[in-house]
C-alpha positions as CSV (number, residue, x, y, z in Angstrom):
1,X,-16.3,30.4,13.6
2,X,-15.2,29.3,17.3
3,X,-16.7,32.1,18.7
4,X,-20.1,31.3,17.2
5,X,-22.7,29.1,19.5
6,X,-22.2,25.2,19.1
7,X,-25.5,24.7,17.9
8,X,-24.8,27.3,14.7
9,X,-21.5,26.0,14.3
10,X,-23.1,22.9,13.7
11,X,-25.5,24.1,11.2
12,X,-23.3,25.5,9.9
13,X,-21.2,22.9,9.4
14,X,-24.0,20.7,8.2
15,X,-24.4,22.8,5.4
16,X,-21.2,24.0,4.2
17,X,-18.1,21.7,5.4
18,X,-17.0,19.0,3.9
19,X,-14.4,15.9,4.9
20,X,-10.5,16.3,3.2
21,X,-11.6,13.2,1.0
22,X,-15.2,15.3,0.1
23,X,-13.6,18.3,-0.9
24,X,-10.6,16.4,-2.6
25,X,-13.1,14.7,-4.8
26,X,-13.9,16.9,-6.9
27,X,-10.0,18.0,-8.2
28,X,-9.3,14.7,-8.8
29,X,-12.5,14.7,-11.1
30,X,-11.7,17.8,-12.6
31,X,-8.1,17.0,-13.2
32,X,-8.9,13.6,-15.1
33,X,-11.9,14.7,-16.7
34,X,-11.6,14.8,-20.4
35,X,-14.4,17.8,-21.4
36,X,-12.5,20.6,-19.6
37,X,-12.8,24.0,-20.6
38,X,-10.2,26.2,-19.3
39,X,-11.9,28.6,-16.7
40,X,-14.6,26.9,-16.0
41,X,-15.4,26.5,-12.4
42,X,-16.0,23.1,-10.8
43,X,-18.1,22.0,-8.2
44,X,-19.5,18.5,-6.6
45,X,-17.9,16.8,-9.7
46,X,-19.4,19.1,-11.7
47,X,-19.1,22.2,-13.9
48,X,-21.3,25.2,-13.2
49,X,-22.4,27.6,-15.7
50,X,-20.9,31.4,-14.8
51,X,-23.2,34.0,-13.7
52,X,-24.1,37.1,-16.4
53,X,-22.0,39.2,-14.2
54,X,-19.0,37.0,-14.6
55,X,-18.8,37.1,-18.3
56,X,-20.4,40.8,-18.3
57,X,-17.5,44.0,-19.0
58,X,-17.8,44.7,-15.6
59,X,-17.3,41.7,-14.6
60,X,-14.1,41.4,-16.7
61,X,-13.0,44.6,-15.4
62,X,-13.6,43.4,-11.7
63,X,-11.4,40.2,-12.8
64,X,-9.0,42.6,-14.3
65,X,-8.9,45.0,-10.9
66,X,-9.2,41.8,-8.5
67,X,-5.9,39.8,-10.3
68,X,-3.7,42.9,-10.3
69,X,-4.5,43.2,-6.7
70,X,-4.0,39.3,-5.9
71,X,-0.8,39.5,-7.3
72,X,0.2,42.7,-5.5
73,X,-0.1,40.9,-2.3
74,X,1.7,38.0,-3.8
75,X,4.5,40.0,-4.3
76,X,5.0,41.5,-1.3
77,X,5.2,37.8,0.8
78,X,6.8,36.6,-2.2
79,X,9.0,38.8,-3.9
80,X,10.5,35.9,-6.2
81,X,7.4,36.1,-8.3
82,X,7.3,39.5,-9.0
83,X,8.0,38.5,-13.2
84,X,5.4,36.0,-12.7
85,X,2.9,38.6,-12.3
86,X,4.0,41.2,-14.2
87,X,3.2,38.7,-17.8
């Protein structure tokens, strides 16, 4: 992103950044709001509706392939969770 031109960093961050209070906002909501569903994702103090693909088989699959891989990584910086991931 420093590399980029000042005038598209600032689009850029026009659009898409947010202030530590902005983007803390929204887990605070989500932590005390009652009508959680686990998994749903949260955004803007809001709950967003998951795309076909998400709930699709291959989306599960791709969720399947993407945490085994996650935790791969995981292990290797963190070896102490290896039995975390393994459940």
């Amino acid at each position: 992103m420093r590399d980029l031109p000042l005038v598209i960093r600032w689009i850029m961050y026009g659009l898409f950044a947010r202030t530590t209070e902005e983007g803390a906002k929204t887990l605070v909501w989500a932590s005390l709001e009652d009508k959680v569903v686990p998994g749903t994702y949260s955004s803007s103090c809001g709950f967003i509706d998951p795309s076909k693909f998400v709930l699709s088989a291959e989306g599960n699959e791709i969720q399947k392939k993407l945490w085994k891989e996650v935790g791969e990584v995981v292990v290797q910086v963190a070896p102490e969770t290896a039995s975390i991931w393994k459940s």
